[in-house]
Biopython code that builds the backbone (N, CA, C, O; Angstrom):
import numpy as np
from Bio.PDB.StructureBuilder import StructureBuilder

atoms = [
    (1, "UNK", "N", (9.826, -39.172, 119.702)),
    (1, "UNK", "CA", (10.080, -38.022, 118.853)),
    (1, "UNK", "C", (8.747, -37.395, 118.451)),
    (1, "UNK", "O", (7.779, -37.908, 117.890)),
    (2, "UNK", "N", (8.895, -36.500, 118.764)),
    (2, "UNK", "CA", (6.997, -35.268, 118.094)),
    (2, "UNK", "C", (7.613, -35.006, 116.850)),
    (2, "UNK", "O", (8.772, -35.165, 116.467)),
    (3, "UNK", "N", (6.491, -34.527, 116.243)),
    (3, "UNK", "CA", (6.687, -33.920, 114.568)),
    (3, "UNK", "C", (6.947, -32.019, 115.110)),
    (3, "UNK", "O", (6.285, -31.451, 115.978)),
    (4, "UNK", "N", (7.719, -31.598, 114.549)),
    (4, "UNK", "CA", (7.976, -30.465, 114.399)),
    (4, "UNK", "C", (6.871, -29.746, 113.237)),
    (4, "UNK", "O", (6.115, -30.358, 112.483)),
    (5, "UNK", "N", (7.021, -28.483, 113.345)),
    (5, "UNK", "CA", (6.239, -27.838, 112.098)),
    (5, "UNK", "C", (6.612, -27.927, 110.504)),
    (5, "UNK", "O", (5.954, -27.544, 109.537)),
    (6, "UNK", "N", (7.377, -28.307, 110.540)),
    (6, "UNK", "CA", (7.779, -28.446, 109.286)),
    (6, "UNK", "C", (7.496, -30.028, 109.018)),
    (6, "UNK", "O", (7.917, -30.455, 107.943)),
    (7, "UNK", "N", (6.888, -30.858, 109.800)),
    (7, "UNK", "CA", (6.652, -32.235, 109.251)),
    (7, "UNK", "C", (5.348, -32.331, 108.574)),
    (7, "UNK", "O", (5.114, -32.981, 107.555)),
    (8, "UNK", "N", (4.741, -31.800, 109.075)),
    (8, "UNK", "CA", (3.088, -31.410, 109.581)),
    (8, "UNK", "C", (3.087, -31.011, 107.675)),
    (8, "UNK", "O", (2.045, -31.023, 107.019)),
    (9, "UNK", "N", (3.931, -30.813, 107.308)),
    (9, "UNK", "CA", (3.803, -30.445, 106.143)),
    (9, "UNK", "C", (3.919, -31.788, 105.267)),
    (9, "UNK", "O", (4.247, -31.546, 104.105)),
    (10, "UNK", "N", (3.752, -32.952, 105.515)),
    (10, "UNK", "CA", (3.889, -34.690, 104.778)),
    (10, "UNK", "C", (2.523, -35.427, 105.560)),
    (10, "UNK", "O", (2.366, -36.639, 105.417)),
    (11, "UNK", "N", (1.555, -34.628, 106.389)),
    (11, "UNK", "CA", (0.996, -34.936, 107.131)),
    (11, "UNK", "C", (-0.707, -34.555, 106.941)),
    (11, "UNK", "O", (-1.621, -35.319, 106.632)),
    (12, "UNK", "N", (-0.743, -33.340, 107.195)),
    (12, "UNK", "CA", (-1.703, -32.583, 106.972)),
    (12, "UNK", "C", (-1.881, -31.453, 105.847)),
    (12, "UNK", "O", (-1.087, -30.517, 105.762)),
    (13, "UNK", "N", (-3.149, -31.630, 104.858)),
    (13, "UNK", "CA", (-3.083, -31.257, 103.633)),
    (13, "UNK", "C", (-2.666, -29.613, 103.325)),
    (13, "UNK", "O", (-2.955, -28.680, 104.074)),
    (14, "UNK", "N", (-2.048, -29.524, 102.260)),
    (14, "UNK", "CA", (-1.561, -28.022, 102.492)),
    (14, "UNK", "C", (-2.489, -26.754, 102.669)),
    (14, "UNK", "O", (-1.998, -25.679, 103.015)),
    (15, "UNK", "N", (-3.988, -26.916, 102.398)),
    (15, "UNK", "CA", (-4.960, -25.780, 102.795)),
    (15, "UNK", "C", (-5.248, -25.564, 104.443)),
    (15, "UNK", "O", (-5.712, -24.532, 104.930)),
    (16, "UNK", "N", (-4.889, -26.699, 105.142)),
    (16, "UNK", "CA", (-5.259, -26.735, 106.285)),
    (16, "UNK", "C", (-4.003, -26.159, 106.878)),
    (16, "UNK", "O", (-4.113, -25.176, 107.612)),
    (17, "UNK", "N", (-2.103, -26.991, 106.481)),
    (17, "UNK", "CA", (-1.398, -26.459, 106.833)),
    (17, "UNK", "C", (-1.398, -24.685, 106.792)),
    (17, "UNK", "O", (-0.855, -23.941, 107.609)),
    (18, "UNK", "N", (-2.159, -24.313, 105.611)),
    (18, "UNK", "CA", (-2.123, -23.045, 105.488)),
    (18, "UNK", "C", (-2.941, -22.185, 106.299)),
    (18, "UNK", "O", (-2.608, -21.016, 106.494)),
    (19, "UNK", "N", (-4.068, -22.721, 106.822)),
    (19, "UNK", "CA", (-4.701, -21.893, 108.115)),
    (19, "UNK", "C", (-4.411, -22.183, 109.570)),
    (19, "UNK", "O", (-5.194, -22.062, 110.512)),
    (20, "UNK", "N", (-3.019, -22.629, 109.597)),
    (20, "UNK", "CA", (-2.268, -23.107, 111.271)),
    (20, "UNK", "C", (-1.765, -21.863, 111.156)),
    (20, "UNK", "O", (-1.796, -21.071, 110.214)),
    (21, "UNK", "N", (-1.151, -21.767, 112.573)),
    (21, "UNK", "CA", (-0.463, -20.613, 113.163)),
    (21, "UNK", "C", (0.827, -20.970, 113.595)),
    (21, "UNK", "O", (1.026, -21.285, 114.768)),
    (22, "UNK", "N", (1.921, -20.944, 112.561)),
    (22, "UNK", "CA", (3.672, -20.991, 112.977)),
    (22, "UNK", "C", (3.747, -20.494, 113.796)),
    (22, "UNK", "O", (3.624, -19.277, 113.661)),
    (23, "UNK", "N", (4.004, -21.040, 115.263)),
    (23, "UNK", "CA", (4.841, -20.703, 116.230)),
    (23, "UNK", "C", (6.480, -20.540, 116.444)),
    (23, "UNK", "O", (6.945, -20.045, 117.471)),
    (24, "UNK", "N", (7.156, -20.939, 115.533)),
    (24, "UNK", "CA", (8.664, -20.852, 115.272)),
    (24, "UNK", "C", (8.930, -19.190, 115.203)),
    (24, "UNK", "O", (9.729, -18.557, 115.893)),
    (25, "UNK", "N", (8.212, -18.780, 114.382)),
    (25, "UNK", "CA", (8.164, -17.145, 113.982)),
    (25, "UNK", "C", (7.821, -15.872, 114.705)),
    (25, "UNK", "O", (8.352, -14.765, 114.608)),
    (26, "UNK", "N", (6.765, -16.292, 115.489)),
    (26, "UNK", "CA", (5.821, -15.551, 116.408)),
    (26, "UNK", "C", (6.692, -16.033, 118.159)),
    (26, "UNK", "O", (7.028, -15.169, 118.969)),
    (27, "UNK", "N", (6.860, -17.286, 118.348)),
    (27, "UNK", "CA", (7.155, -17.649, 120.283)),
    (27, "UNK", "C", (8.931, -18.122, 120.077)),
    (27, "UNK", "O", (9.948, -17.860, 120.719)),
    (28, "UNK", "N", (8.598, -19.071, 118.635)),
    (28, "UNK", "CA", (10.340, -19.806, 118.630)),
    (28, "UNK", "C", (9.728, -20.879, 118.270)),
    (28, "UNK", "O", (10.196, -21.393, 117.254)),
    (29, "UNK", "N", (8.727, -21.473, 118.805)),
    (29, "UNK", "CA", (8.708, -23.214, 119.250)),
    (29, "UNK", "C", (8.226, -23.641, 117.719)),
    (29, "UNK", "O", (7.478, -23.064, 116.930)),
    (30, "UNK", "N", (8.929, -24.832, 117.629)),
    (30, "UNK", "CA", (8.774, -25.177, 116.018)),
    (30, "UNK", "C", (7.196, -26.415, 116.329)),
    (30, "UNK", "O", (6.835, -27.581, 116.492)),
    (31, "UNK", "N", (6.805, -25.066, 116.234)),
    (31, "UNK", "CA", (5.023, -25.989, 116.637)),
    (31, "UNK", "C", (4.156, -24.735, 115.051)),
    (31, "UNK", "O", (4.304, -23.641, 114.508)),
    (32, "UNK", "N", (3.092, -26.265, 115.015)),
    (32, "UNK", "CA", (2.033, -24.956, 114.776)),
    (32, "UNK", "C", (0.515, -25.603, 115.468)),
    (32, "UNK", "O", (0.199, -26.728, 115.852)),
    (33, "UNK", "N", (-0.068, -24.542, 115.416)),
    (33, "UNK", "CA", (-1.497, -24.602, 116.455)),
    (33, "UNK", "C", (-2.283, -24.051, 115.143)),
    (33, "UNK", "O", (-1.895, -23.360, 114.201)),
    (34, "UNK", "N", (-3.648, -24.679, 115.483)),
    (34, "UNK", "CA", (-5.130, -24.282, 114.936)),
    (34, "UNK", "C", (-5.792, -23.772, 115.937)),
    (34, "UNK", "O", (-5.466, -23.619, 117.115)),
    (35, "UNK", "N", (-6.855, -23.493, 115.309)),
    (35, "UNK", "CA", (-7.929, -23.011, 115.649)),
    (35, "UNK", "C", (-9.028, -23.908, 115.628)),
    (35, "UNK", "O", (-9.206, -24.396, 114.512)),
    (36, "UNK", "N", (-9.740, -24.244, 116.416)),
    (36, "UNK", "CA", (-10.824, -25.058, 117.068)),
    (36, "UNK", "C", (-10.902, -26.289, 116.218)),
    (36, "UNK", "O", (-10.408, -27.387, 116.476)),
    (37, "UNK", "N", (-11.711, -25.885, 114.994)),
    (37, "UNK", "CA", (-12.232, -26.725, 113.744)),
    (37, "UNK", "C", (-11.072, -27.337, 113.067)),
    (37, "UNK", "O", (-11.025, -28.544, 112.832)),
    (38, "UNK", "N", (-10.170, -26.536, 112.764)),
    (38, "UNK", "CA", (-8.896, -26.820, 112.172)),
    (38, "UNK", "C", (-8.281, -28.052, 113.168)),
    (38, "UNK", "O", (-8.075, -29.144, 112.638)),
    (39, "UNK", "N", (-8.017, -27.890, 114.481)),
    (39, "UNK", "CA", (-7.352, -29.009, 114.881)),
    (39, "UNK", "C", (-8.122, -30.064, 115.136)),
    (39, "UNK", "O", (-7.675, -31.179, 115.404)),
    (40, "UNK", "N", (-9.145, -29.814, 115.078)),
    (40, "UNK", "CA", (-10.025, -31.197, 115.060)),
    (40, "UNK", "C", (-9.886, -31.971, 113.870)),
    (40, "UNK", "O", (-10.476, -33.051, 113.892)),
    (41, "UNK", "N", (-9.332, -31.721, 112.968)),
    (41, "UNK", "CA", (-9.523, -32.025, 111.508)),
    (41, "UNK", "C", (-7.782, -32.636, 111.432)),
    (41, "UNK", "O", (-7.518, -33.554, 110.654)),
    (42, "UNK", "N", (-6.872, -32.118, 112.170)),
    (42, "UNK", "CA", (-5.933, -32.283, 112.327)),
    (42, "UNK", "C", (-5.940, -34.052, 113.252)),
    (42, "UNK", "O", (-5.640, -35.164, 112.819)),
    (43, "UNK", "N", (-6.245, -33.767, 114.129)),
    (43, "UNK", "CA", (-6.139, -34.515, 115.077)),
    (43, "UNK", "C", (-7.229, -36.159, 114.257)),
    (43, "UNK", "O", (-6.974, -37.315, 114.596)),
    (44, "UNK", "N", (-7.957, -35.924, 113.583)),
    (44, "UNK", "CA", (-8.485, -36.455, 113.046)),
    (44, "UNK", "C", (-7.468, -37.725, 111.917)),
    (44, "UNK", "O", (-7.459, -38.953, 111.829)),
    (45, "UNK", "N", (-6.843, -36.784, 111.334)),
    (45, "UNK", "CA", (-6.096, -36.928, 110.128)),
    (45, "UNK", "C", (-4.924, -37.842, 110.675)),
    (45, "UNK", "O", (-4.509, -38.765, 109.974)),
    (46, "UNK", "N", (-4.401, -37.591, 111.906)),
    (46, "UNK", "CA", (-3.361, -38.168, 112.298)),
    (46, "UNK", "C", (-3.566, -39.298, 113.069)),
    (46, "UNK", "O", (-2.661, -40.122, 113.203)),
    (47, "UNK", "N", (-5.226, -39.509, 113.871)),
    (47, "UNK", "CA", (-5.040, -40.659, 114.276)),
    (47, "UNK", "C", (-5.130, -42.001, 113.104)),
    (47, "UNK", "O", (-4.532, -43.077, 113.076)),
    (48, "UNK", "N", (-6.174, -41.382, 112.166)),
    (48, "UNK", "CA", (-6.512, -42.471, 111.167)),
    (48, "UNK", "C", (-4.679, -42.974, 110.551)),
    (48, "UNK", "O", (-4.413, -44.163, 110.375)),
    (49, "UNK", "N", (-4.046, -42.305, 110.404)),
    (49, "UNK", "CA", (-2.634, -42.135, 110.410)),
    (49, "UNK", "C", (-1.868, -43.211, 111.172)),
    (49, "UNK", "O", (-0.743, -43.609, 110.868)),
    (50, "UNK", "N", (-2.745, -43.714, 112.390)),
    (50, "UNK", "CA", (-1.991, -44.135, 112.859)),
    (50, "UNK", "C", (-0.941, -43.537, 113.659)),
    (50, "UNK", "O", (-0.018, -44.320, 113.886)),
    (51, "UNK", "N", (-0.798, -42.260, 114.203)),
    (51, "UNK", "CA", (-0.031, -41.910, 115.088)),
    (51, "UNK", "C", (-0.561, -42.000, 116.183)),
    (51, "UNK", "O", (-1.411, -42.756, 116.653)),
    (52, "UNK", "N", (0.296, -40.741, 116.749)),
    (52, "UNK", "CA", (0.276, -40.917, 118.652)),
    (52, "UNK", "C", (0.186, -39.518, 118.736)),
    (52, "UNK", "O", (0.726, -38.798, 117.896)),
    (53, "UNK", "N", (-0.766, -38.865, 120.148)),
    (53, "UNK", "CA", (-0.587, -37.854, 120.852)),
    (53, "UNK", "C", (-0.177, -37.885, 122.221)),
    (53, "UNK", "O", (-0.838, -38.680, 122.890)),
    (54, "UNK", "N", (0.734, -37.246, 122.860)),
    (54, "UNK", "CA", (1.549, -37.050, 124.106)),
    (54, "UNK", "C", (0.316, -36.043, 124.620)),
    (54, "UNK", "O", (-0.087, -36.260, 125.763)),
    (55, "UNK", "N", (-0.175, -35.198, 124.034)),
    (55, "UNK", "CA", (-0.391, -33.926, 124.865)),
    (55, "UNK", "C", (-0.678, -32.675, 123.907)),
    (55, "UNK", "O", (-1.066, -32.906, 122.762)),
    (56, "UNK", "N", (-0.531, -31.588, 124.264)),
    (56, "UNK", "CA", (-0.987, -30.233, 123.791)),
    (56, "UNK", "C", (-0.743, -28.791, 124.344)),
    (56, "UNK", "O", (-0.404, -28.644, 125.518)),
    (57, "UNK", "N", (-0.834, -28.220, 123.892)),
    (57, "UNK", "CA", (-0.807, -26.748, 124.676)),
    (57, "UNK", "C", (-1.943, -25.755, 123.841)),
    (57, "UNK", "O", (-2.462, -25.899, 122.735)),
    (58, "UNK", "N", (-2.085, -24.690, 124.878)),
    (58, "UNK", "CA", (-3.308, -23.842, 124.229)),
    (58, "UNK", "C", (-2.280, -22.349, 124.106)),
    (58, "UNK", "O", (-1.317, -21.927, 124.746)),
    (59, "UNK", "N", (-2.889, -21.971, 123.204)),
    (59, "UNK", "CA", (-2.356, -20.238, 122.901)),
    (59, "UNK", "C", (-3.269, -19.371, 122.706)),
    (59, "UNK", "O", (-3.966, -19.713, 121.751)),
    (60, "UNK", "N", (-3.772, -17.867, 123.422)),
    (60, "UNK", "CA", (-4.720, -17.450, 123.472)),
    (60, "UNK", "C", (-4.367, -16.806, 121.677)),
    (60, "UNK", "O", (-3.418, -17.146, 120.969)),
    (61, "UNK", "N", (-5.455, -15.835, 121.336)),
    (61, "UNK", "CA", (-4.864, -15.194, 120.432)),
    (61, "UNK", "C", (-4.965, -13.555, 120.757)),
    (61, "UNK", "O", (-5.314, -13.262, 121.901)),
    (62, "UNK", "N", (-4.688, -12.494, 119.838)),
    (62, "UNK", "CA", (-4.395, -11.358, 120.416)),
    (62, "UNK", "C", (-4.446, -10.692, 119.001)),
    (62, "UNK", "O", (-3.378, -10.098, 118.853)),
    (63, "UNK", "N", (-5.137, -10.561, 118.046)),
    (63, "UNK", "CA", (-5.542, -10.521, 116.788)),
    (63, "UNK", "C", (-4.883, -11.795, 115.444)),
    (63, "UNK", "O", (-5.675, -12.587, 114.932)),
    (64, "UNK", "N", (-3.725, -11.785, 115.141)),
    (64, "UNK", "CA", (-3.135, -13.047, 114.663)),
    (64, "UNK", "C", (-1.918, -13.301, 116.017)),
    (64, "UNK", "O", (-1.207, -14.233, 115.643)),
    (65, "UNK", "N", (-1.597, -12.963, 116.977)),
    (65, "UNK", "CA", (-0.484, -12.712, 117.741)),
    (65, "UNK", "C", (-1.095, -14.144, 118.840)),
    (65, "UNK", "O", (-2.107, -14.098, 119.538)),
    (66, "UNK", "N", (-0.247, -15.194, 118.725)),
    (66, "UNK", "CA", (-0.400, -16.163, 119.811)),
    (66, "UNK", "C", (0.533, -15.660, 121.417)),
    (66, "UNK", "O", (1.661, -15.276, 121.730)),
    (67, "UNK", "N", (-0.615, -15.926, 121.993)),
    (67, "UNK", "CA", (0.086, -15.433, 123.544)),
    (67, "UNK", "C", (-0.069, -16.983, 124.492)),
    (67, "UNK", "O", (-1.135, -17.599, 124.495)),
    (68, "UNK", "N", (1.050, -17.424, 125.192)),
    (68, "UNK", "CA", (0.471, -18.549, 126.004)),
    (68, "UNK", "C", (0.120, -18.323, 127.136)),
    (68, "UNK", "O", (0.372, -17.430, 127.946)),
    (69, "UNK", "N", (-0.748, -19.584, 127.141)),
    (69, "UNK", "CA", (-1.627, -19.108, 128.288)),
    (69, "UNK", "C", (-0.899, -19.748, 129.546)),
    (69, "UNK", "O", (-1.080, -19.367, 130.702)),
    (70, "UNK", "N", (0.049, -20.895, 129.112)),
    (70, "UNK", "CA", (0.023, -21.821, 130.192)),
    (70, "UNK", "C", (-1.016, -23.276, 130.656)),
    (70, "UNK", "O", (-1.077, -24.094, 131.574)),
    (71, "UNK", "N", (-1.506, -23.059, 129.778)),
    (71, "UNK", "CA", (-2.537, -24.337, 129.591)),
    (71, "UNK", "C", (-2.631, -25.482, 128.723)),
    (71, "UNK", "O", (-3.186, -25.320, 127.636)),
    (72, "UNK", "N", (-2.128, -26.734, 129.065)),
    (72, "UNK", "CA", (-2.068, -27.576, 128.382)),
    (72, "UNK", "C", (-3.019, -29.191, 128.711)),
    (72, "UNK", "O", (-3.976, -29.260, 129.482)),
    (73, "UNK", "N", (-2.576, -30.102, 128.088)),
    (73, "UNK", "CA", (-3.182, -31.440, 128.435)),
    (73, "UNK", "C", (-2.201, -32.219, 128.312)),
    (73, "UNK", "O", (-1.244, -31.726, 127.716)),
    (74, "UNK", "N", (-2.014, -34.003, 128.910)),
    (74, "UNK", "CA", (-0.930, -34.646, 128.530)),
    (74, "UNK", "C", (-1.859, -36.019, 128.385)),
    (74, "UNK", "O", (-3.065, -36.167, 128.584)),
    (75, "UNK", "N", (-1.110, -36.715, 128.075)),
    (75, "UNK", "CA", (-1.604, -38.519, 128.045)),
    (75, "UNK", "C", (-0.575, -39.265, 128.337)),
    (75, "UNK", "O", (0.467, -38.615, 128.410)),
    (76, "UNK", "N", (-0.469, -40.404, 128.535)),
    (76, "UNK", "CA", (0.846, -41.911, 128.272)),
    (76, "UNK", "C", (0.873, -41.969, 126.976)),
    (76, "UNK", "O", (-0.052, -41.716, 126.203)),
    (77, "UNK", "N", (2.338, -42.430, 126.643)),
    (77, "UNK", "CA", (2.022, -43.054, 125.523)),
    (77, "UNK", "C", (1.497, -43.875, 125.113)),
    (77, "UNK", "O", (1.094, -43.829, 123.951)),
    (78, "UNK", "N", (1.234, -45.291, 126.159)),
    (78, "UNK", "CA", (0.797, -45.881, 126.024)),
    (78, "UNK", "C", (-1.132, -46.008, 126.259)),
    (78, "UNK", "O", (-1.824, -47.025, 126.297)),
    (79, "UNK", "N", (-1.426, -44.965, 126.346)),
    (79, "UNK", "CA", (-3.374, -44.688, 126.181)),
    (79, "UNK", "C", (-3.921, -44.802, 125.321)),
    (79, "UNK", "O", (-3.977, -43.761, 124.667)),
    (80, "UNK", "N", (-4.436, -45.635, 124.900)),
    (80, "UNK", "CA", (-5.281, -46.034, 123.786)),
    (80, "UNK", "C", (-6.465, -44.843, 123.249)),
    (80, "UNK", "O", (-6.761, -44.625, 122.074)),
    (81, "UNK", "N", (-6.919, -44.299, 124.218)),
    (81, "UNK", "CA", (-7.564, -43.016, 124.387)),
    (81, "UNK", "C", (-7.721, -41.633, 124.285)),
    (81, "UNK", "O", (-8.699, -40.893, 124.384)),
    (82, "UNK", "N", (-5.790, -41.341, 123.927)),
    (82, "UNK", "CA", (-5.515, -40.091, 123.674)),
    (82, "UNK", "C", (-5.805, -39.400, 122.811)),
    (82, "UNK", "O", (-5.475, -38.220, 122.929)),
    (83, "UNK", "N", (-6.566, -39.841, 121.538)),
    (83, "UNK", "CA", (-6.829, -38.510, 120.780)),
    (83, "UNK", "C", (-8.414, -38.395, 121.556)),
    (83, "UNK", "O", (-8.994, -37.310, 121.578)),
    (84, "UNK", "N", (-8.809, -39.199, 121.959)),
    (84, "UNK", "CA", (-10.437, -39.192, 122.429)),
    (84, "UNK", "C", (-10.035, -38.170, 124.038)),
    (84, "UNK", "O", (-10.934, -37.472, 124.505)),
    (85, "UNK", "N", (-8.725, -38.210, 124.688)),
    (85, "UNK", "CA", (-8.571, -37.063, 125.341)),
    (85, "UNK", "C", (-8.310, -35.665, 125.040)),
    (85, "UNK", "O", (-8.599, -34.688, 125.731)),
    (86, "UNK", "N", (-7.765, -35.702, 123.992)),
    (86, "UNK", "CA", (-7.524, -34.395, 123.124)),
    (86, "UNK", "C", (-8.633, -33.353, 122.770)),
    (86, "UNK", "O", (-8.788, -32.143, 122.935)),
    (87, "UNK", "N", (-9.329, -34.374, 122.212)),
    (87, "UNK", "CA", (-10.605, -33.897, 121.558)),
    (87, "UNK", "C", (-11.189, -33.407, 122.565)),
    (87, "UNK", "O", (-11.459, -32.212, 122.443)),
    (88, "UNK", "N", (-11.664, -34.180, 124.093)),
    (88, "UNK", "CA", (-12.632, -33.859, 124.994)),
    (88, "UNK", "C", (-11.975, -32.655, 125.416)),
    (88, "UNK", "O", (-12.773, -31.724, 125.307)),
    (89, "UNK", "N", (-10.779, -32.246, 125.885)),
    (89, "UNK", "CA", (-9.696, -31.345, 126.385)),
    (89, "UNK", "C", (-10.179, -29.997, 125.739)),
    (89, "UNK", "O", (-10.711, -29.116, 126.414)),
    (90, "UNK", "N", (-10.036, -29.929, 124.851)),
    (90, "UNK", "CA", (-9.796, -28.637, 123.461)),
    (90, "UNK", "C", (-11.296, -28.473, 123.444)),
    (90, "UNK", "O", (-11.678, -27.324, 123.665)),
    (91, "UNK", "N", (-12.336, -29.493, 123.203)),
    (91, "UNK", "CA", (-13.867, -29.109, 123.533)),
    (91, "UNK", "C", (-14.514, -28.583, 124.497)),
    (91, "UNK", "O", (-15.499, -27.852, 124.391)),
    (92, "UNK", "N", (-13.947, -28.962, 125.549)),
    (92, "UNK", "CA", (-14.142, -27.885, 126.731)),
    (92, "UNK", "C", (-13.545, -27.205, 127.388)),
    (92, "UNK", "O", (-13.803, -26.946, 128.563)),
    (93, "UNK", "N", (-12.203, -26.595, 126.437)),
    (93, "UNK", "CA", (-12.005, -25.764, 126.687)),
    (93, "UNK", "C", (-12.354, -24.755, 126.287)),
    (93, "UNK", "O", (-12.499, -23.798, 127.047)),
    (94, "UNK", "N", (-12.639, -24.666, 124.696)),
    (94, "UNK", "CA", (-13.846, -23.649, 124.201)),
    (94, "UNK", "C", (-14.692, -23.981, 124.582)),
    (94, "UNK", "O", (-15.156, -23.682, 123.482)),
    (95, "UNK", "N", (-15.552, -24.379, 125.136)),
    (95, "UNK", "CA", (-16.735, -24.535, 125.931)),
    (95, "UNK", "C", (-16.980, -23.479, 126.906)),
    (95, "UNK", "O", (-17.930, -22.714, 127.073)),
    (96, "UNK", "N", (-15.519, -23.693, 127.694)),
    (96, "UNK", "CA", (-15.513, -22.192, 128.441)),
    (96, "UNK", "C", (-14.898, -21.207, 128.699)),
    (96, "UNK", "O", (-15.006, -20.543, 129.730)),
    (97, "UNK", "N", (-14.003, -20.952, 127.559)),
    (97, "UNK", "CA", (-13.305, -19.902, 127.421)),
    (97, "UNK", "C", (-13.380, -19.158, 125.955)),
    (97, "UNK", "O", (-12.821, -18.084, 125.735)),
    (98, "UNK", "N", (-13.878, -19.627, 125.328)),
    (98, "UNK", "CA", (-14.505, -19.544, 123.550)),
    (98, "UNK", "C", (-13.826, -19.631, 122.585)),
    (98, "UNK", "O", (-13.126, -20.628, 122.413)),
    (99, "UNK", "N", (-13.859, -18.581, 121.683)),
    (99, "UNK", "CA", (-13.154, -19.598, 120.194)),
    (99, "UNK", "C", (-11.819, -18.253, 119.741)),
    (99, "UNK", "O", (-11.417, -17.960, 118.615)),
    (100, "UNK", "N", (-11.436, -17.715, 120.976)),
    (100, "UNK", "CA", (-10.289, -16.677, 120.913)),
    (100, "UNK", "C", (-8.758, -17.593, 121.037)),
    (100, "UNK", "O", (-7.679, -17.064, 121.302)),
    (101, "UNK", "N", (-8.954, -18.983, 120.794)),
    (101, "UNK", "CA", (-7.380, -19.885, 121.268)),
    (101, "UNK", "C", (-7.493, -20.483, 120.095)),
    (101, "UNK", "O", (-8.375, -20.531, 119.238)),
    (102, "UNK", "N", (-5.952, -21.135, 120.275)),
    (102, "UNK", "CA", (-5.408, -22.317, 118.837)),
    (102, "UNK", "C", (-5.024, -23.187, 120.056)),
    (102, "UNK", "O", (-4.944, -22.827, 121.231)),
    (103, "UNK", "N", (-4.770, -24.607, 119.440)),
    (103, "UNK", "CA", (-4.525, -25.679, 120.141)),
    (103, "UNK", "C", (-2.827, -26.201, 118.985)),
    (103, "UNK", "O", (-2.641, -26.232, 117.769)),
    (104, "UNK", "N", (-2.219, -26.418, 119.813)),
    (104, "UNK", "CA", (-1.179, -27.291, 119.167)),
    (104, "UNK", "C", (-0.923, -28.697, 119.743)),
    (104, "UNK", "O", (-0.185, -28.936, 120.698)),
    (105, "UNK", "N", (-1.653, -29.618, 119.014)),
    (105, "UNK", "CA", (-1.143, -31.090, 119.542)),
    (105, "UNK", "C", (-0.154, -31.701, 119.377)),
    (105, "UNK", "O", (0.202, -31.858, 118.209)),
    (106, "UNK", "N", (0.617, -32.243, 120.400)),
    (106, "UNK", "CA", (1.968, -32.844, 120.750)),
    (106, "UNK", "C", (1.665, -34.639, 120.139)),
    (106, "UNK", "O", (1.339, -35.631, 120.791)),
    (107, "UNK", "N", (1.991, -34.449, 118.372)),
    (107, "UNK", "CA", (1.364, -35.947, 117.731)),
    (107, "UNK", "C", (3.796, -36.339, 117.634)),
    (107, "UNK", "O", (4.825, -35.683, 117.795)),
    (108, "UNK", "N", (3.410, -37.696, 117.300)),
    (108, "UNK", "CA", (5.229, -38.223, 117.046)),
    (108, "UNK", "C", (3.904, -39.568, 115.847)),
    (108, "UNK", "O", (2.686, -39.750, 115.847)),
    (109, "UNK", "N", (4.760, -40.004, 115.259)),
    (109, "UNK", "CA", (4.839, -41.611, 115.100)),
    (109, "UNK", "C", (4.468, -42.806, 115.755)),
    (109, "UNK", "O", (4.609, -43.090, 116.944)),
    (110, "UNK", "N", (4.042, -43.384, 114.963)),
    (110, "UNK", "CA", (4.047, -44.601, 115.690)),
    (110, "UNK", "C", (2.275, -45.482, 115.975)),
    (110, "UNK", "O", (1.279, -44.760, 115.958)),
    (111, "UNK", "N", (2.217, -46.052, 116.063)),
    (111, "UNK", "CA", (0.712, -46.942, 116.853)),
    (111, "UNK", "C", (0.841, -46.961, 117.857)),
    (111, "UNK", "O", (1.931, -47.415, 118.204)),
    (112, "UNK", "N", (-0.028, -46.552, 118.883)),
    (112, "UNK", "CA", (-0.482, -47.079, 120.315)),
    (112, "UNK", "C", (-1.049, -48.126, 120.184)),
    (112, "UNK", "O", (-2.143, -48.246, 119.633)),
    (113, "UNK", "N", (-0.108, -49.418, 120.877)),
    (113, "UNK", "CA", (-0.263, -50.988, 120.990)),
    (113, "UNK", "C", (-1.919, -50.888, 121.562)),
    (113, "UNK", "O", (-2.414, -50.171, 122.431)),
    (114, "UNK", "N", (-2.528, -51.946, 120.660)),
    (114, "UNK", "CA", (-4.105, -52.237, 121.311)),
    (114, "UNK", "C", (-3.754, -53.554, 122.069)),
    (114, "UNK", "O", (-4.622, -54.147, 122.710)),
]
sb = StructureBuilder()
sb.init_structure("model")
sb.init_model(0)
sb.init_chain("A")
sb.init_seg("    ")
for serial, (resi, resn, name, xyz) in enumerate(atoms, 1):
    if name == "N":
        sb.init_residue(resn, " ", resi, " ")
    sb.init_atom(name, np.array(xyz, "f"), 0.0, 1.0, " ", f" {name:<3s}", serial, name[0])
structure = sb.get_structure()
């Protein structure tokens, strides 16, 4: 099970929830995406958490208007490594495409067994 956007709200603190980008409103998908710094801080928050990431998707932007690009990342569940793939993923992808995208990470519950 992933967290929907509305979980993200028991999760991640409400100033940060407040600079994500609702995708429910804008595409449908009950996601929300940051922006570079923001999901790093995200992704941060949730491993210490103790969760899990599946994966991600990127959304260009278009002044506040998310457009997809079609670009995403995935992991196992079982990868011990996945937010350390996340991170590298989303880092180079602004690396070479710049700081015009939000990232929405695909986090659920749970520990990845060490």
């Amino acid at each position: 099970m992933l967290f929907t956007d509305e979980d993200f709200v028991n999760i991640v603190p409400q100033d940060l929830l407040e600079r994500g980008i609702n995708l429910r409103e804008k595409l449908g998908f009950y996601e929300i995406a940051w922006k570079f710094d923001d999901v790093m801080e995200v992704l941060k928050i949730t491993r210490d958490k103790g969760m899990i990431i599946l994966g991600g998707d990127v959304y260009r932007l278009s002044g506040n208007e998310p457009i997809i690009t079609y670009d995403g990342w995935s992991t196992n569940r079982g990868v011990n490594n996945a937010f350390e793939v996340a991170i590298q993923y989303i880092t180079n992808y602004r690396a070479k495409n710049g700081d015009d995208f939000i990232y929405y990470p695909a986090i659920g519950p749970g520990r990845v067994p060490k």
